[in-house]
N, C-alpha and C positions, 0 to 999 in steps of 0.2 A: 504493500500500500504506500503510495505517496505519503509524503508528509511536506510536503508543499501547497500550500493555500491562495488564494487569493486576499485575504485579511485575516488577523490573528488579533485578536482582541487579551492582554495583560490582564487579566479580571472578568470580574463577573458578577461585578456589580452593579448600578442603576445605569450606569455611561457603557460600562463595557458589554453587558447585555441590548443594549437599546443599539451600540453601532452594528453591533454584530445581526439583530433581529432585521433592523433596516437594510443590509448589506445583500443580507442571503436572500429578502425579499425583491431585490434584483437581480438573482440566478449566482450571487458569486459564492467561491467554497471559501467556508469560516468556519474559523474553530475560535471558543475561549478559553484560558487557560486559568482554573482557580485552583487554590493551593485550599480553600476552607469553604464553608458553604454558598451555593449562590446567593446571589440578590444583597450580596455583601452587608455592608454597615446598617445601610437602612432598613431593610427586613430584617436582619436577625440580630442587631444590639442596638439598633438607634431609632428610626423615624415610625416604625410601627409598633412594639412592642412601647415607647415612651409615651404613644398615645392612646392604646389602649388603658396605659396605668392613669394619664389623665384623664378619658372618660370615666373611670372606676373613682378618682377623687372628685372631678364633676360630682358621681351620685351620693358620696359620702356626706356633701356640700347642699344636695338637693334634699338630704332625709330629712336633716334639718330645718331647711328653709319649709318643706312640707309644713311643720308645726305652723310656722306663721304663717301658713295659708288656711289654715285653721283642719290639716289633718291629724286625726287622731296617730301621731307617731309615738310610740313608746322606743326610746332608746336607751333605757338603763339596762343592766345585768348584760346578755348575750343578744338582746334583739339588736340589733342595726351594727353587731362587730363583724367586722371584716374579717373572711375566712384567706387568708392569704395564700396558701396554699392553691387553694380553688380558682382565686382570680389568676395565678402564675401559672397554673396548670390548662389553664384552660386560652390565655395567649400563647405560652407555648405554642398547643395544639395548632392553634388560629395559623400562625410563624409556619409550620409542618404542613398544614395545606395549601402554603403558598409556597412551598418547595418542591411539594409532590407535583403543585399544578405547571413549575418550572420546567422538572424532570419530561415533561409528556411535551410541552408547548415547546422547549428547546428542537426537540429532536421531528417535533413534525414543522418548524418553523425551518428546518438543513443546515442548524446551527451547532456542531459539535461541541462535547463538551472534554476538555482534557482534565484530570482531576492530577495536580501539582505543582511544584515550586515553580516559578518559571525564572531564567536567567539567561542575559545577554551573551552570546559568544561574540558576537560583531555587530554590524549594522543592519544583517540582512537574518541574521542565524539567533534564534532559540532552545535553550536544552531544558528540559524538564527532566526532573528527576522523578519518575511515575512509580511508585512503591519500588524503591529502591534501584530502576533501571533509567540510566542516563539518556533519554533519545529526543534527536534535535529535529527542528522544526521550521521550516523559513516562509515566508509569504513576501508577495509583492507590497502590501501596505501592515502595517504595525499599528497598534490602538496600546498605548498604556493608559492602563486605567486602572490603576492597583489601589489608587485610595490613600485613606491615613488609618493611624493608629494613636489611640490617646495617652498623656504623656504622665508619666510617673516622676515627681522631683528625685533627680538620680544624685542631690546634695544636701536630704534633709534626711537623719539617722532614723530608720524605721521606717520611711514612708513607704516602705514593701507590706508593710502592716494593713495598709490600706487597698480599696480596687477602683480601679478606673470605671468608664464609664461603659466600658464593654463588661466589666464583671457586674457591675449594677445587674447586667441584666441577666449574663451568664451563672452569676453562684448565688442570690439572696434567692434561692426555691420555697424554700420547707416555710423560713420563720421571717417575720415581719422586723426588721432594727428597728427596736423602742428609741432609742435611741443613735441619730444622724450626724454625723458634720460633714458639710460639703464646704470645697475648697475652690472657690473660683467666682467670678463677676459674669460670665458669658450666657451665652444659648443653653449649654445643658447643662450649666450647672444652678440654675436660677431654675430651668425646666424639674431636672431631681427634686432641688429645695422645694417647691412647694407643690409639686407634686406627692412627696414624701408628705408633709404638714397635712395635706386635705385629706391623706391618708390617716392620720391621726398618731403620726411618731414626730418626737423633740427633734426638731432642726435647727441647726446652727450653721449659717453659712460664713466662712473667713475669705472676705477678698484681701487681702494683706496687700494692703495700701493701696489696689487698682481699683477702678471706677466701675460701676454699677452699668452695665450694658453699654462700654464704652464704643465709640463712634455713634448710637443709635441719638433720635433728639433728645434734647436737653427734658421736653415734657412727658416723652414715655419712661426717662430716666427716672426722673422724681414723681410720677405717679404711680410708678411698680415699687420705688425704695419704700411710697408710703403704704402702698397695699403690705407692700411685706410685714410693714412695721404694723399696721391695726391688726395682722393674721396673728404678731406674736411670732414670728420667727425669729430668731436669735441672730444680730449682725456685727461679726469681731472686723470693724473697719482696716484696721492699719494694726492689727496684732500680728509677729510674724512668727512661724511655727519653728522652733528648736528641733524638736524632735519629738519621734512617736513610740512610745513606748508599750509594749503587749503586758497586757494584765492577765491573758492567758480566759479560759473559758469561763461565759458570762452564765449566769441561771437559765439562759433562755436554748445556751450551746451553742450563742454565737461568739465568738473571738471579739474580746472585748480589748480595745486601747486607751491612755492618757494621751491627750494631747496636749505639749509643753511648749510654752511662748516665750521667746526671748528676752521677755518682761519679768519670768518668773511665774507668771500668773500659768493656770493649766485647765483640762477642760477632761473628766475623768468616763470613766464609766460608758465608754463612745461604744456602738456596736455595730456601727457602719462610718466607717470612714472613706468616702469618696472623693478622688481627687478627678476635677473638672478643668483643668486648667492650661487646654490645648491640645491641639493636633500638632500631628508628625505626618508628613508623605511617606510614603512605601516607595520612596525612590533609592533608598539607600542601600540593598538588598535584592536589587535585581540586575547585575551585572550591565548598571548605564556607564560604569570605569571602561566597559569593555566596546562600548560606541563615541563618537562624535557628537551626541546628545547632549546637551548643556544645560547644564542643572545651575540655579541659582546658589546662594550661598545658603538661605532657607532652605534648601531642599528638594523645593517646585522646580518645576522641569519650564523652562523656556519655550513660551509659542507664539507665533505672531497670530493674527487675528481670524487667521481660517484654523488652528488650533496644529497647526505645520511646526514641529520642532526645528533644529538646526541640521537635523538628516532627511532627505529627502526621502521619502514614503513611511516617514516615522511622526507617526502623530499623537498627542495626551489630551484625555478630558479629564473634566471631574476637577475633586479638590486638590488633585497633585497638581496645577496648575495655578492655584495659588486667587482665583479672580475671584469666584462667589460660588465656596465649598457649599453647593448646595441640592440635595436628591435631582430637583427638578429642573437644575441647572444641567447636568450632565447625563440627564434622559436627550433635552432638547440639544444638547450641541453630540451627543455619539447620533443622533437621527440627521443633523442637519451634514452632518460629516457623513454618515452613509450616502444622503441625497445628491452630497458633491462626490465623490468617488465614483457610486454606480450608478447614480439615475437623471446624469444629466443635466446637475441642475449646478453647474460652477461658481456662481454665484452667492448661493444659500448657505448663511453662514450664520454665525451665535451671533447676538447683540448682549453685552452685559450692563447696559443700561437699563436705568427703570425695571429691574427685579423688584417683583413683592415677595415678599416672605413673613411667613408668623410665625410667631414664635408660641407656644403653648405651655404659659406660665398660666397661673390663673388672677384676675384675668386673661387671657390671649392678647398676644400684641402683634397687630398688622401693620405692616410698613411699605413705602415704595416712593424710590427718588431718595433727594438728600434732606436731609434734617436741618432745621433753620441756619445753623450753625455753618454748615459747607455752603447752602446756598447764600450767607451772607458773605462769605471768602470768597465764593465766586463771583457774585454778582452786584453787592453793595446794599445798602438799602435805598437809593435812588432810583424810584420808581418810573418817572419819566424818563432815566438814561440806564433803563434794562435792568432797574437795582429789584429787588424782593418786598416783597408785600405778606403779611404774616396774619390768616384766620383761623381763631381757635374757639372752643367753645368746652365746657365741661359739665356735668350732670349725672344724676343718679337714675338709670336706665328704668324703665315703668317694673320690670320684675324685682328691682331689689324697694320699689316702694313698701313692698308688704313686707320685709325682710327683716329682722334684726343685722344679721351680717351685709353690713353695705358697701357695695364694689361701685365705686364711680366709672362711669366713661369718660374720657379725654379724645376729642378729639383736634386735628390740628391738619391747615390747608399750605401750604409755601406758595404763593402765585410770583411771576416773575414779568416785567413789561409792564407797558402800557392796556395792554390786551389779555393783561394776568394770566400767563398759560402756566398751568399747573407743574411744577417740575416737583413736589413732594407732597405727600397724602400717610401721617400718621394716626394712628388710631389704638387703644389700650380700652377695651372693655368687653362687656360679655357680647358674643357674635362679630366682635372682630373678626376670627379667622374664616369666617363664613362669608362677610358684608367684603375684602376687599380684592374680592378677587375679580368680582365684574367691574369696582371702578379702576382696577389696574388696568381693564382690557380700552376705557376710554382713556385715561393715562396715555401708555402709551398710545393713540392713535392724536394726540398733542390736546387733548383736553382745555380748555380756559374754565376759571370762573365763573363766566356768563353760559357756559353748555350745560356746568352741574346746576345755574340758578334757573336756568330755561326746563329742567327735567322737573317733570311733576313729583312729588315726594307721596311715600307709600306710608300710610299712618296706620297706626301708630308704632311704629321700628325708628331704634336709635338711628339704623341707617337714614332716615331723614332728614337728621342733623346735616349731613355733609353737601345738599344741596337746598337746604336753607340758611346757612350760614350766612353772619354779620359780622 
C-alpha cells in the first residue's frame, strides 16, 4: 500500500479534522495523524464537556431561583444535592458518542485515520511510530494542527501536586472537590471558578498580580470581578504562590494540599488545585528542527494570511498559530484551506477580524470587535475625524426580577465615524451566549448604529436593549 497522500493532516482535532473532511470531499487521499483521541481538546477536555458542567451549574442556580418563583423547592438534607458521579458519568458517555459517531463518519467521509506520534523527517517526509513500528509517510500538502497543551509552573515547589485543565476533566470522576483553588485570570480558569461555585464547592481563584480577563473591555472586566464578588468566590489578587505542599489523603480520598504564599500567609485543606494559566503549542515535539518551518520564539508556527508556513505545501491552523486559539476559529480556516487547495476556490481565505466568542462564566460573556480601550488607540475619540463614540446601558434582566440572586446585564456598543459603524459589541449577562451570534453576522457585514436603531426590537428580551440604545 502507498503511503503517499495527497494531504496529511498533524491532528485531529477541530482544524485538522475539518481540512481533512473538506479535502476528501473533493476526491483527494487524506489521512490524519492523532497520537490521542479525536476531536482533540475540544470534545474531550475543553469546549464540550466545560459546558455540559455549566448547564449542570445553570440548574443548580435554577433550583433555587425556583423558590422565588414561588415553587415548592425543598433543598435541605439530600433533595437538590448533586450526585457527581452521575452528572460525570453521564458526559463522559455524551464525549463517547461523539467519538463512536467520528469512528463511522471518518471513514465513510475517505478520510483515514492513522493512530500515532507523528514527526518530521524533512519537508516532505512523516514517520509515525504506530504501536511500536516506525513507518513514514509523505503527501503533497501538510496541515499541522496539533494544538496546545496546558501549562504546569515548572518553578513553583509542588505544583505537580496540582492538575491542569485537561485533568479537571480527565481524573475529578468519582468525588466532587469541596474544596477548589484555581490559578489564573483567563477563559478557563474564571470558566472552572465558577462553574465549580454554582456547583456548590469553596473556590478560590489566585490571579497573582494579572488582571481579571485581561485584553477583554474594561466593562465586562469589572462586571464579572463584581458578579464574582456578590457569588462569594474567594479573590487572592497579587498573593504569589511559594509553594505547594501535599497533606496526603483528604476524608473524602481526594489528595488534599497547603497552599503557601510568599507573604507567609497559606491556604490549607485544598482538594483541587487547578492550574489555568496558559497554553503551550504542540510545536515543540514534532520534528519542525527537522524542516524549514519557522516557528516563532512563543512556539507558534509562522503563517502568512492564507495560513502558508515558510515551506511551500506546509501549512498550520488552529491555536499553534498563535491568532485567535479558538474551536470555531480552526473549523472555518482547515475548511477554507481545503476550498483553496481542492475546490477551486484561491481566493477563500480566514478573516481574523470581528471574531465573536463567549465565554461561559456565569453570567456568559459575548464579545466581538475591540473593546473601548483599543478602539480609543486606534481611533481617538474625535468623532467627526473617525474618532469613537461609546453606548452602554446596564440592568437587571426581567428573570432575575423575581430573584433573590441578582445577575445584572451590561451591555456596551463602540460606534466609530460620523456614520457610527459598529467596530465592537460587548455584552455580560444571562442569554449573552445565545443573543450575539446573529448580531455578529450584521457586524461583520459593516453594521452602523442607525441599522440596529432602524430594526424593530423583540419584547420583552434583554436583546432589545442593543437596538434601543441611548
Amino acid at each position: 500500500m502507498s503511503n503517499h497522500y495527497d494531504l496529511i493532516s498533524i491532528g485531529a482535532g477541530s482544524g485538522g479534522l475539518s481540512i481533512a473532511e473538506r479535502a476528501a470531499s473533493y476526491g483527494a487521499k487524506v489521512a490524519v495523524i492523532e497520537n490521542k483521541e479525536l476531536g482533540g481538546t475540544c470534545v474531550n477536555v475543553g469546549c464540550v464537556p466545560k459546558k455540559v458542567m455549566w448547564y449542570a451549574a445553570g440548574v443548580a442556580q435554577g433550583l433555587m431561583d425556583a423558590q422565588d418563583y414561588g415553587f415548592d423547592v425543598d433543598l435541605e438534607g439530600d433533595a437538590g444535592k448533586l450526585n457527581w458521579k452521575k452528572l460525570v458519568d453521564k458526559r463522559e458517555n455524551y464525549i463517547g458518542g461523539i467519538l463512536d459517531w467520528y469512528d463511522g463518519y471518518l471513514g465513510g467521509a475517505g478520510v483515514e485515520v492513522i493512530e500515532g506520534g507523528a514527526k518530521f523527517l524533512d519537508n516532505k517526509t512523516i514517520e509515525v511510530d504506530v504501536d511500536g513500528e516506525k513507518i513514514t509517510y509523505t503527501a503533497d500538502n501538510i496541515v499541522i494542527a496539533s494544538g496546545g497543551r496546558p501549562i504546569i509552573p515548572a518553578n513553583i515547589e509542588g505544583s505537580e501536586l496540582g492538575l491542569n485543565s485537561d485533568g479537571f476533566f480527565q481524573e475529578l470522576h468519582d468525588i466532587q472537590p469541596k474544596k477548589v483553588v484555581v490559578v489564573g485570570g483567563g477563559y478557563i480558569a474564571l470558566e472552572l471558578a465558577m462553574l465549580m461555585d454554582g456547583l456548590g464547592s469553596d473556590v478560590s481563584v489566585l490571579h497573582q498580580g494579572w488582571p481579571v480577563l485581561e485584553g477583554f473591555d474594561s466593562t465586562i472586566q469589572a462586571a464579572l470581578s463584581q458578579q464574582m464578588k456578590d457569588d462569594g468566590l474567594k479573590r487572592y489578587h497579587d498573593e504569589i504562590i511559594s509553594k505547594v505542599v501535599d497533606q496526603g489523603e483528604g476524608p473524602d480520598g481526594l489528595k488534599q494540599v497547603t497552599i503557601e504564599f510568599e507573604d507567609g500567609t497559606k491556604i490549607t485543606d485544598v482538594d483541587s488545585l487547578i492550574w489555568a494559566i496558559g497554553r503551550r503549542p504542540n510545536t515543540d515535539n514534532i520534528g519542525l528542527e527537522n524542516t524549514d518551518v519557522e516557528v516563532s520564539p512563543r512556539g507558534t508556527v509562522v503563517v502568512d494570511d492564507y495560513e502558508k508556513t515558510t515551506v511551500d505545501g506546509i501549512y498550520a491552523i488552529g491555536d499553534i498559530i498563535g491568532k485567535a486559539p479558538l474551536t470555531p476559529v480552526a473549523i472555518a480556516a482547515g475548511r477554507r484551506l481545503g476550498d483553496r487547495l481542492y475546490g477551486g476556490k484561491p481566493e477563500r481565505k480566514m478573516s481574523y477580524d470581528d471574531i465573536a466568542t463567549v465565554m461561559f462564566t456565569h453570567p456568559p460573556i459575548g464579545t466581538i470587535g475591540m473593546s473601548e480601550e483599543k478602539a480609543l488607540e486606534v481611533y481617538g475619540d474625535d468623532v467627526a475625524n473617525g474618532g469613537i463614540k461609546v453606548y452602554k446601558t446596564d440592568f437587571v434582566p426581567m428573570y432575575h426580577t423575581m430573584t433573590r440572586h441578582k445577575v445584572k446585564t451590561h451591555m456596551k456598543l463602540i460606534v466609530q465615524g460620523e456614520n457610527e459603524k459598529i467596530v465592537g459589541c460587548h455584552i455580560i449577562g444571562l442569554g449573552a451566549d445565545e443573543m450575539l451570534q446573529g448580531f455578529a453576522v450584521a457586524i461583520r457585514m459593516g453594521a452602523t448604529k442607525a441599522d440596529f436603531d432602524d430594526t424593530i426590537a423583540i419584547h420583552p428580551v434583554s436583546a432589545e436593549e442593543l437596538v434601543t440604545m441611548k
